[in-house]
DRENDOSE-174111 format. One record per residue (C-alpha): residue in one letter; x, y, z. Coordinates in steps of 0.5 Angstrom, whole numbers, plus 2048, in hexadecimal, padded with zeros to 3 digits. Example, Ala and Ser with C-alpha at 12.3 -4.5 7.8 and 13.67 -1.06 7.14 Angstrom:
2
A8197F7810/S81B7FE80E/
//
This chain:
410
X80A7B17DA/X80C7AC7D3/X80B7A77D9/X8057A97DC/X8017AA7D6/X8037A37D3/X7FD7A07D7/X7F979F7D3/X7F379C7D7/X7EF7A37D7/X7EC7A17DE/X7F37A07E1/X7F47A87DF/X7ED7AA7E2/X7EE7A57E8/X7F57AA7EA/X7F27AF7E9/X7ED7AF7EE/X7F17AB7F3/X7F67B17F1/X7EF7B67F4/X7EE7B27FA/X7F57B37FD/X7F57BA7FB/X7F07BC800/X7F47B8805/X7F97BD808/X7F77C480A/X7FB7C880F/X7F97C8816/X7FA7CC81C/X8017CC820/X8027CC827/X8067D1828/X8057D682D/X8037DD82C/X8067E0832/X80B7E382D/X8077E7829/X8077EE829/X8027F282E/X8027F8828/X7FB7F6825/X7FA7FA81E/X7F37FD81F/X7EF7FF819/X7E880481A/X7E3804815/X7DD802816/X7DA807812/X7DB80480C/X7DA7FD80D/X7D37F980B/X7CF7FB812/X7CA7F7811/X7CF7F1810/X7CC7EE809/X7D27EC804/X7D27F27FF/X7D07EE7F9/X7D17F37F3/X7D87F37F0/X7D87FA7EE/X7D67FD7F5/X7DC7F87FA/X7E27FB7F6/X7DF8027F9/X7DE7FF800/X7E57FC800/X7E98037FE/X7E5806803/X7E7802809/X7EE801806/X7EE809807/X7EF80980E/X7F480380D/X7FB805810/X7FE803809/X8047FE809/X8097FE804/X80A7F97FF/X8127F67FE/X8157FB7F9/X8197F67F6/X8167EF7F5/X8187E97F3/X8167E77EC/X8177E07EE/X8147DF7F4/X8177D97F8/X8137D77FF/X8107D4805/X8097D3809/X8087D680F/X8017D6814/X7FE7DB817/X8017D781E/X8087D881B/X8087DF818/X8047E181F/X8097DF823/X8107E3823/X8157DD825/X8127DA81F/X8137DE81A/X8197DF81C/X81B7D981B/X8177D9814/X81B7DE812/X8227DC813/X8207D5810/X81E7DA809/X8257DE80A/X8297D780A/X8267D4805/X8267D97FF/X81E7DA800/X81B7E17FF/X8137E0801/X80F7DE805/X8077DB805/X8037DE80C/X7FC7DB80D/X7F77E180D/X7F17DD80D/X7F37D580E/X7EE7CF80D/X7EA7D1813/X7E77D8810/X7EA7DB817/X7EE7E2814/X7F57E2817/X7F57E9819/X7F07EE81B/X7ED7F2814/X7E77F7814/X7E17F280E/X7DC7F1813/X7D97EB810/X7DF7E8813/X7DE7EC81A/X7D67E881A/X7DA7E1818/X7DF7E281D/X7E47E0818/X7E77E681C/X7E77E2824/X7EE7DF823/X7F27E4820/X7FA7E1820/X7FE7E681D/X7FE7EC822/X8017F281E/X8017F0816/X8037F6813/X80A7F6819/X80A7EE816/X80B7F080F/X8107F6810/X8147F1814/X8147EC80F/X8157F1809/X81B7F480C/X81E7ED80B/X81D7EE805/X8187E9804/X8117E9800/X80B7E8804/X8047E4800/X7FE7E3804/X7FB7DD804/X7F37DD804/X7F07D6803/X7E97D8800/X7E37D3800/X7E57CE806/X7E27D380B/X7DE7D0811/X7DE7D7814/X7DA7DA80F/X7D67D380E/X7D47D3815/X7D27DC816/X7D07DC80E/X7CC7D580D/X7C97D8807/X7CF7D7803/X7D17D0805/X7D27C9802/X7CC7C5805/X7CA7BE806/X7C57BD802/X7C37B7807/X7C37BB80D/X7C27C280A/X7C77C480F/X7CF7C780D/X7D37C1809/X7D97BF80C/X7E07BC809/X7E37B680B/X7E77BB811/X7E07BE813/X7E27C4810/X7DC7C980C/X7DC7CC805/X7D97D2802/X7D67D17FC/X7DA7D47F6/X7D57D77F2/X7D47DC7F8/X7D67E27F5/X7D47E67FC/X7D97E27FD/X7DF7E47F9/X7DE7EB7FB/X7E07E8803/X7E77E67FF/X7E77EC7FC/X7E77F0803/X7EB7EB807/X7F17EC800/X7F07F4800/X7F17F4807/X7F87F0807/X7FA7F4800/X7F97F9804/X7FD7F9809/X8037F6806/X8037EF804/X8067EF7FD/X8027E97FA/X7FB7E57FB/X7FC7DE7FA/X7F57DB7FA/X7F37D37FB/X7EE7CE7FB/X7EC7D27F6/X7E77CC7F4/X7E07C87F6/X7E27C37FB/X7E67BC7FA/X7E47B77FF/X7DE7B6804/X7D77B3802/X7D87B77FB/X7D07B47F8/X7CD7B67FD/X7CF7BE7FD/X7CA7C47FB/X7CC7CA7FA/X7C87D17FA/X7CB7D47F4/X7CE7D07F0/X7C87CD7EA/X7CC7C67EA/X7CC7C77E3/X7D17CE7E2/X7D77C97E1/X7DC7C97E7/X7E17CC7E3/X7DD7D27E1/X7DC7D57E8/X7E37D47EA/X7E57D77E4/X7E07DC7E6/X7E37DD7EC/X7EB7DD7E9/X7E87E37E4/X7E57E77EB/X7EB7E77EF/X7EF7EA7E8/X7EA7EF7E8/X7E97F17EF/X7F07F17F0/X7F37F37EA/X7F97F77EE/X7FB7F17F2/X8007EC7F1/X7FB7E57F1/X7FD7DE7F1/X7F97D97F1/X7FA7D27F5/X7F77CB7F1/X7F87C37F1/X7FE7C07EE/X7FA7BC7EA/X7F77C27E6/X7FE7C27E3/X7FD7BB7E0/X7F57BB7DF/X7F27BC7D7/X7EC7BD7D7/X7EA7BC7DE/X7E87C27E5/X7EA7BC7E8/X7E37BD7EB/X7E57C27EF/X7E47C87E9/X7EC7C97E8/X7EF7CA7E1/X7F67CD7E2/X7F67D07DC/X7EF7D47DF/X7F47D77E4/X7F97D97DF/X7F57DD7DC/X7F37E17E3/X7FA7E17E8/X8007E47E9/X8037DD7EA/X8007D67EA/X8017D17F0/X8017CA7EE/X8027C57F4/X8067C17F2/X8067BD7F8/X8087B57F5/X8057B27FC/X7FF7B47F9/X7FF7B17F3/X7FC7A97F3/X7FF7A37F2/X8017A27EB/X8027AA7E9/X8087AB7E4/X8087A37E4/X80B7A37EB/X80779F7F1/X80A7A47F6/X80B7AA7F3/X80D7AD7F9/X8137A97F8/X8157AE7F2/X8157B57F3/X8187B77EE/X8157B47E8/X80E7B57EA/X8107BC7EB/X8137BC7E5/X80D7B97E1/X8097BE7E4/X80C7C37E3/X80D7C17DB/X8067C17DA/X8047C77DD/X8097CB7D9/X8077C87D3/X7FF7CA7D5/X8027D17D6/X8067D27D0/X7FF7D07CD/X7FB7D57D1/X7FB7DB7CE/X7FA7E27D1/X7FD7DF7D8/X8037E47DB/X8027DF7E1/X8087DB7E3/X8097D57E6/X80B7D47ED/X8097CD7F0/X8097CB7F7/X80E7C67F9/X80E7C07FE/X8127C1805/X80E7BD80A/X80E7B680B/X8087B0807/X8097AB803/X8107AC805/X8167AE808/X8177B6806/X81E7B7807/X8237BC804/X8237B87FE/X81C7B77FC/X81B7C07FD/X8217C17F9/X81F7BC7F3/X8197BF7F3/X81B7C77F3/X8207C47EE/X81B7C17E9/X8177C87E9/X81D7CC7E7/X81F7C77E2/X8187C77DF/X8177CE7E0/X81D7D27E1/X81F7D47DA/X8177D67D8/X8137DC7D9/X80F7D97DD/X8137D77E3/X8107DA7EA/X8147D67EF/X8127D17F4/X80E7D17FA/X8107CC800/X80A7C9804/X80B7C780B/X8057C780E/X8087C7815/X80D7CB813/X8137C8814/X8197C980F/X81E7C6812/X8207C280C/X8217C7807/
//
């Protein structure tokens, strides 16, 4: 860090800053082609249209959607938690294509028996906005979030993967939505040159974070998976958007003057409030560990999310930060520093975060960009984390990101 923060040309520092932002809205998972010919024929249905919004309008009164969610868990089959689960979570990512498909998540679970792991990530709700299993929230029903469903059985997945011993988190990518943008258009992000829903640089829409009708849909969707077993939730793209044509966007909630930080800090408290029984983990970019005095432009400040998650999950990914971050040219090339770096910084902001019960649990790198990721590069990674970390009250463990979900180099 000494290195890094030796420049002393201001400019330079702003200039990794957003090249370090633009690179992270890079990569997101995608969809495998993997053939669901495997998937269990038993499907988990659930019948409770009677406590649902028939009118299909968002319930907007904070007060009233807790009532709507217990109601419609009433005639859940309630799946049970892990009894004995890990303090330190130690993970892998997987698609809903993967967890959906039975000779995949086989293969997902004899890699985390192999290497020491004990968790695994599941997307619930991936960038697309289509819900991975079928769930009783009628706005998702109108969207048809609910028309590629990929997980046949999830409560027989979860009792699967819990008698493996393994911690089961469900991932929900939060205001990347096209689905919803596309059924909901009221609560998207707008071009404001055509009036038509804005689009990132990979043609994908936004909910306008300001929506709290908005956070009611997550709350359900988190409930419902609670509900059924899942032992943790683990939230992303818990921000504004990071690339695209970001001048010409107009929002239909948020004022544009409300800093960007205080309405995801906002959003932090809700989840917190609303999901005060649940494990919660909240997902943020790398750069928020190393950026003082910055949201990045993005309303992400990390010690917000101390405040409010269970765990907080820096993605430390070092192919995502810019050219001359840690003065390194290719940060990617070193692994270990710019984790260890990272992660030093992160932990001094939680030692001055005070109130914070959360734990630090960053994402790692698996996949291959800006270099080659073999065992070594994996393990100097996980090595840096538990050096940082390990011997700290706030070590959560890592997660290992792959979004192809190939962990072969572990």
């Amino acid at each position: 860090m000494k290195k890094f923060f030796s420049f002393k040309k201001t400019f330079l520092f702003l200039l990794i800053i957003l090249g370090g932002v633009f690179t992270f809205g890079f990569l997101y998972p995608y969809n495998l082609d993997i053939s669901n010919k495997n998937l269990s024929s038993e499907e988990f249905k659930v019948n409770n249209k009677n406590n649902l919004d028939k009118n299909n309008n968002l319930t907007s009164t904070t007060s009233n959607a807790q009532d709507i969610l217990s109601n419609q868990s009433s005639s859940l089959i309630i799946g049970e938690k892990l009894k004995n689960p890990p303090l330190i979570v130690k993970g892998i990512y997987a698609t809903s294509w993967s967890a959906g498909n039975s000779k995949k998540i086989n293969e997902l679970i004899s890699i985390i028996k192999k290497n020491n792991l004990n968790s695994i990530v599941i997307d619930i709700k991936d960038f697309s906005g289509y819900l991975a299993y079928d769930m009783p929230i009628e706005e998702a029903k109108s969207a048809e979030a609910l028309s590629q469903t990929k997980i046949k059985s999830i409560n027989e997945l979860i009792q699967k993967l819990h008698s493996e011993n393994i911690y089961v988190i469900a991932r929900v990518t939060v205001f990347q939505d096209p689905v919803f943008a596309k059924a909901y258009p009221q609560y998207a992000i707008k071009n404001k040159l055509t009036g038509q829903i804005w689009k990132d640089n990979k043609g994908l829409s936004w909910i306008d974070p300001a929506s709290k009708d908005y956070w009611n849909y997550i709350i359900k969707i988190s409930r419902d998976a609670s509900n059924r077993g899942f032992d943790e939730i683990n939230f992303d793209y818990v921000r504004f958007p990071s690339d695209g044509d970001l001048k010409n966007m107009s929002y239909p909630f948020w004022d544009e003057k409300t800093p960007q930080k205080e309405i995801i800090k906002e959003f932090f408290s809700y989840l917190r409030k609303e999901l005060n029984d649940i494990k919660i983990s909240a997902d943020v970019f790398g750069l928020t560990t190393i950026a003082y005095g910055s949201d990045l432009g993005i309303g992400q400040i990390i010690e917000d999310a101390y405040l409010n998650f269970d765990a907080v999950c820096p993605m430390i990914y070092p192919s995502h930060f810019a050219s001359g971050s840690f003065g390194y040219k290719n940060p990617a090339d070193y692994p270990y520093e710019v984790v260890r770096s990272s992660l030093e910084e992160a932990l001094k902001k939680i030692q001055n975060t005070t109130s914070s019960k959360s734990l630090i649990r960053p994402w790692l790198q698996v996949f291959d960009l800006g270099a080659r990721y073999d065992n070594k590069k994996i393990q100097d990674q996980i090595k840096a984390t538990e050096e940082v970390l390990a011997n700290t009250n706030y070590y959560g463990g890592y997660l290992l990101w792959d979004p192809k979900n190939i962990y072969l180099d572990l």
